[in-house]
N, C-alpha and C positions, 0 to 999 in steps of 0.2 A: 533687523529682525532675525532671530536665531530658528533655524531649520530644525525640528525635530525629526530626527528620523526614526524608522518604525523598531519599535524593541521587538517586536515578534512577529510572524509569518503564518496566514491561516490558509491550509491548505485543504482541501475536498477533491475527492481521487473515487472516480467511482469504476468496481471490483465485482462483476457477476450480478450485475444490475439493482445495484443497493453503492448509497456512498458510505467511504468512510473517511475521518473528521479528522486532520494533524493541524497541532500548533507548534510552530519552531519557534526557539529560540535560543539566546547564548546565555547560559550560566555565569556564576561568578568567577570562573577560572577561565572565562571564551571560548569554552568547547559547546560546539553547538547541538542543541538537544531537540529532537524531535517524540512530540506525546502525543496518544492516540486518547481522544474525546469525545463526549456520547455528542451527539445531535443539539440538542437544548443549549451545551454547554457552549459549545460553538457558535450557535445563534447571539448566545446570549454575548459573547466576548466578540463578533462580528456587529453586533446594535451598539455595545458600547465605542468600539471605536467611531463611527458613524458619529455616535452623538458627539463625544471627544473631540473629531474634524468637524462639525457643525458650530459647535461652540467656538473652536480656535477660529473657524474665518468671522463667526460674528465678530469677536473681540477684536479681529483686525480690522473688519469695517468701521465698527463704533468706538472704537478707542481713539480718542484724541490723539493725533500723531505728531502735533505743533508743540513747539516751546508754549511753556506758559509763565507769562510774566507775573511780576506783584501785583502790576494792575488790572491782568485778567482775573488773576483769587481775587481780590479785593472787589471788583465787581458781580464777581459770581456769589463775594460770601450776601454783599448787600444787597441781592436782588430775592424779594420777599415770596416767600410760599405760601402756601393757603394753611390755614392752621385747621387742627382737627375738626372742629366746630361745624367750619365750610366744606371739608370733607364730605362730615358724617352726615348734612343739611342736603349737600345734591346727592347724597346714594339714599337717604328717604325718598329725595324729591323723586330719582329715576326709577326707585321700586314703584313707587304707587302711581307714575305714569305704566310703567310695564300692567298694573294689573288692572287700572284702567282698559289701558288698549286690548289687554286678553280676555275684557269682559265683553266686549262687543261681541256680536252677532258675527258667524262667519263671514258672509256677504260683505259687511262694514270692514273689516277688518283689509280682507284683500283689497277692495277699492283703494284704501287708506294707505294701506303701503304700495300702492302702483302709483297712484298720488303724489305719495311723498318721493317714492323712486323717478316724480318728474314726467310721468304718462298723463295727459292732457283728460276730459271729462271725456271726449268723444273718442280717444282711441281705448280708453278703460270699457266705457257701454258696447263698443265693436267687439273687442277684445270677452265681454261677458255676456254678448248676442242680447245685452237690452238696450233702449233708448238713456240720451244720454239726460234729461231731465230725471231720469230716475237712478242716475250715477250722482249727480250734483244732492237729489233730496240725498240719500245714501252716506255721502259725507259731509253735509250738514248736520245730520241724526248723529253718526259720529263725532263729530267736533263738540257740537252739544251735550253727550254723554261723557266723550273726557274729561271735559268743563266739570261738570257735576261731583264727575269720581272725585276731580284733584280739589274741591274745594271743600271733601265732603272732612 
């Protein structure tokens, strides 16, 4: 792996209680140049490096770092994808679930995702100071209403 090292130097120097904003760097002849830049500019060439080292460690985490043989390509080319079709069939399916569930009733809705996040009938009713037979009617009346949406 090759080390990049930094082409330029951002420096903030604060001067009678206000900063101000240098960027160093060496020229095409190596003489080293130091430029005085508004605020913004600075920000903005300080976010980019950020993002710039964010990217480079992804790419060293997820980049394959193994040999890759004929018969690993040869298996990766024959291992089959979902074609657009099955795509574009579950992002129908997962909108009109989405607008399903955003059409319930507030009360349904949170039970439903406390529910689905794994919280039992009786720590939901504790949790929303009612009994827990009227948690269970609650998301029944939900399940029943998704039902509907998705088959409408």
């Amino acid at each position: 792996m090759v080390k990049k090292t930094a082409e330029y130097r951002l420096n903030r120097i604060k001067s009678s209680n206000q900063f101000r904003y240098y960027i160093s760097f060496r020229d095409g002849r190596n003489t080293l140049c130091e430029v005085e830049v508004s605020r913004e500019v600075f920000q903005a060439i300080e976010t980019f490096g950020k993002v710039e080292r964010n990217q480079t460690r992804w790419n060293e985490r997820h980049i394959e770092q193994s040999e890759l043989s004929e018969a690993t390509f040869h298996k990766r080319a024959m291992r089959s994808s979902e074609d657009v079709e099955q795509v574009c069939l579950r992002n129908w399916q997962n909108e009109k679930l989405k607008q399903a569930i955003s059409s319930l009733p507030e009360p349904q809705r949170r039970r439903l995702f406390l529910y689905l996040k794994g919280y039992t009938e009786a720590t939901i009713a504790w949790r929303e100071g009612c009994s827990q037979p009227a948690v269970a009617q609650s998301l029944k009346a939900a399940r029943t209403h998704i039902r509907k949406k998705l088959q409408e």
